[in-house]
N, C-alpha and C positions, 0 to 999 in steps of 0.2 A: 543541387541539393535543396534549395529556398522550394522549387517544384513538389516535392513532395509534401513542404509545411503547406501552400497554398490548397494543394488537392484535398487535407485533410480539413481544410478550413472552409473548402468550399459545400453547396449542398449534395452535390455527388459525391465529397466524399466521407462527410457526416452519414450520409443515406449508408454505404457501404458497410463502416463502422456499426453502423445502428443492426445491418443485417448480420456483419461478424458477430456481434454480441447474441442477437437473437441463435445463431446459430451455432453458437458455443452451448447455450443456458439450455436450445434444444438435444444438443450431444450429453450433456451432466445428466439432464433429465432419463434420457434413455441407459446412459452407462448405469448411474446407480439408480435406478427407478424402483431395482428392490429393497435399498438402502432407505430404510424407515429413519433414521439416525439424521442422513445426509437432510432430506426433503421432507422431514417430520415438518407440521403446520410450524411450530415453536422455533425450528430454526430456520427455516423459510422467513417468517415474520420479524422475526426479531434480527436475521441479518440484513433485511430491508432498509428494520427503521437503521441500525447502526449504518448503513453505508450511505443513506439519505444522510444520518447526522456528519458523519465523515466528509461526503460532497460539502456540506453547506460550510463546515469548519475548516476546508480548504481553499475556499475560495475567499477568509478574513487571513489578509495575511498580513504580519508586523515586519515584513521584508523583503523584498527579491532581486535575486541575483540575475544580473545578465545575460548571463548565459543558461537560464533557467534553475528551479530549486528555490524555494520560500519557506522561511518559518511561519508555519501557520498558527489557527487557534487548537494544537492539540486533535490535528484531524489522523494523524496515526493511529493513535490508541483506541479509536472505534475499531478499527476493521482486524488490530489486534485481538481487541477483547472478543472478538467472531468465532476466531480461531482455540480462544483459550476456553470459551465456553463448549464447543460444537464441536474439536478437535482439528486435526493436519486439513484432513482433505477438503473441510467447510473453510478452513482460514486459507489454502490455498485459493480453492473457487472465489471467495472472496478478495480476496486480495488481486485478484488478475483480474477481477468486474472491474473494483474500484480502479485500474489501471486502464480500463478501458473505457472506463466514463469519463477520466481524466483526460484522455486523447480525445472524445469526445467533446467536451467542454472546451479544451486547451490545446489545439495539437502543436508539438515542436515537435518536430520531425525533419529529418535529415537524411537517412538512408532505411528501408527496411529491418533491417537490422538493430540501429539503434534505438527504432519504434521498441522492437522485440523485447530487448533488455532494458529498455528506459522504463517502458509501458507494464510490461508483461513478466518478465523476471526480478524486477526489481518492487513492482508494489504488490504482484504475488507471494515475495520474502516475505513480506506483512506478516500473512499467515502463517509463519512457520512456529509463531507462537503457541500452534496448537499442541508439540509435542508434550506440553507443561497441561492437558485439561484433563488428565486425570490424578492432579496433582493439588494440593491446598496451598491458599498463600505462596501464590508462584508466576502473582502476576508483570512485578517488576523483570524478575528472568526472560519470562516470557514475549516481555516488552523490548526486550534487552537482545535478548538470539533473534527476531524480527527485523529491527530498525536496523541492527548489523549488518544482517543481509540486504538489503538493500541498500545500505552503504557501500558494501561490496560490488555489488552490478552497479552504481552509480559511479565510483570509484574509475570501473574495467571503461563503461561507457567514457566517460570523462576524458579518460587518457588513450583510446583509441578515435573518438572522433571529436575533439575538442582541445585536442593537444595542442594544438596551432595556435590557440588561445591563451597558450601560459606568456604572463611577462619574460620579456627577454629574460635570461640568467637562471630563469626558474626552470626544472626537470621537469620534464608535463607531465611524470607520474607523484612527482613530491605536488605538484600542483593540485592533481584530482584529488588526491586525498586530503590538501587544506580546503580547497573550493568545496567540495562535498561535507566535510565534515561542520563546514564553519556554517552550513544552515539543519542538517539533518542530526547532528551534534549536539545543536543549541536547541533548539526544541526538543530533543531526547531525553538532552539535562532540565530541560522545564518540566516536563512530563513527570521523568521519575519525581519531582519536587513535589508534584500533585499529588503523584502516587503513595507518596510519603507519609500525605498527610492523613492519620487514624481514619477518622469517618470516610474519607474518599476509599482508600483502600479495602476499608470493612464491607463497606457500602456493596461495594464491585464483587467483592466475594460471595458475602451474604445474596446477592443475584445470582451470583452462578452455582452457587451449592444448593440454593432453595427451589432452583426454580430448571435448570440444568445439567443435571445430575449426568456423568458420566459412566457408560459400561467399563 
């Protein structure tokens, strides 16, 4: 299994990476290339700088667990707010970049498989925020059915290839669910704290109804 993290770490398989990425963004391109919504200049740009801002807030972290998973500086809530401005299908895309930049950057890798759900189904959840974008004042929810999901595929992940990992006496699915929660959790609960606060909040809206108007 370590074979798989090496190849990912190595430049052949950074290079590969680099070309799966490319060759996703050129498949999006083509599927919705009529889709003015998807690829409008506005959400183009604007999910750049957020998933630029996302990368840089992931990699300041106030903790990490060993077996992978950090509380970061609030690098969630960008690739959220992608979704909740631009809708499902932009917070999906987004969120499965940001999952692959993350393998990029970072890879822990184990089996195919758990690339898939670690990488790809679990920080494309991200995006699920977008069901709430044509909705007011709906960002904490929004934030909220996202980091969920991703809890969940962290959860599934966790307890199928990581279960070996629990302390003796511990169930390795009661396990995944305190291991996972106790970082994905606690930053969640910081976040919405943020979220909380008036001007943060207003702030966030005020962008997206001024300037992202939904059909």
């Amino acid at each position: 299994m370590e074979n798989f993290s090496k190849f990912f770490a190595s430049i052949g398989g950074k290079t590969t990476l680099i070309l799966l990425i490319s060759f996703a963004f050129l498949f999006f391109v083509f599927y919705f290339r009529r889709d003015e919504k998807i690829f409008s200049t506005k959400a183009l740009t604007y999910s750049a700088i957020l998933l630029a801002l996302g990368i840089c807030a992931k990699q300041i972290k106030f903790f990490s667990l060993p077996q992978g998973g950090s509380i970061t500086l609030f690098s969630m809530i960008f690739i959220v707010f992608i979704g909740y401005m631009f809708g499902l299908r932009v917070g999906l895309i987004a969120g499965i970049t940001f999952g692959l930049l993350n393998l990029l950057i970072k890879p822990d890798v184990y089996t195919p498989t758990q690339a898939i759900i670690d990488y790809i189904l679990a920080f494309g959840s991200l995006g699920l925020g977008g069901i709430f974008a044509k909705k007011k004042d709906k960002l904490i929810p929004a934030y909220l059915i996202s980091i969920f999901g991703r809890f969940i595929f962290a959860v599934f992940s966790g307890y199928v290839f990581f279960g070996a990992y629990a302390p003796k006496g511990w169930n390795p699915l009661i396990y995944s669910i305190w291991y996972n929660f106790s970082y994905i959790g606690t930053e969640g609960f910081l976040t919405i704290l943020l979220l909380s606060i008036p001007i943060v909040r207003t702030t966030l809206e005020k962008i997206k109804s001024s300037n992202f108007k939904t059909n």
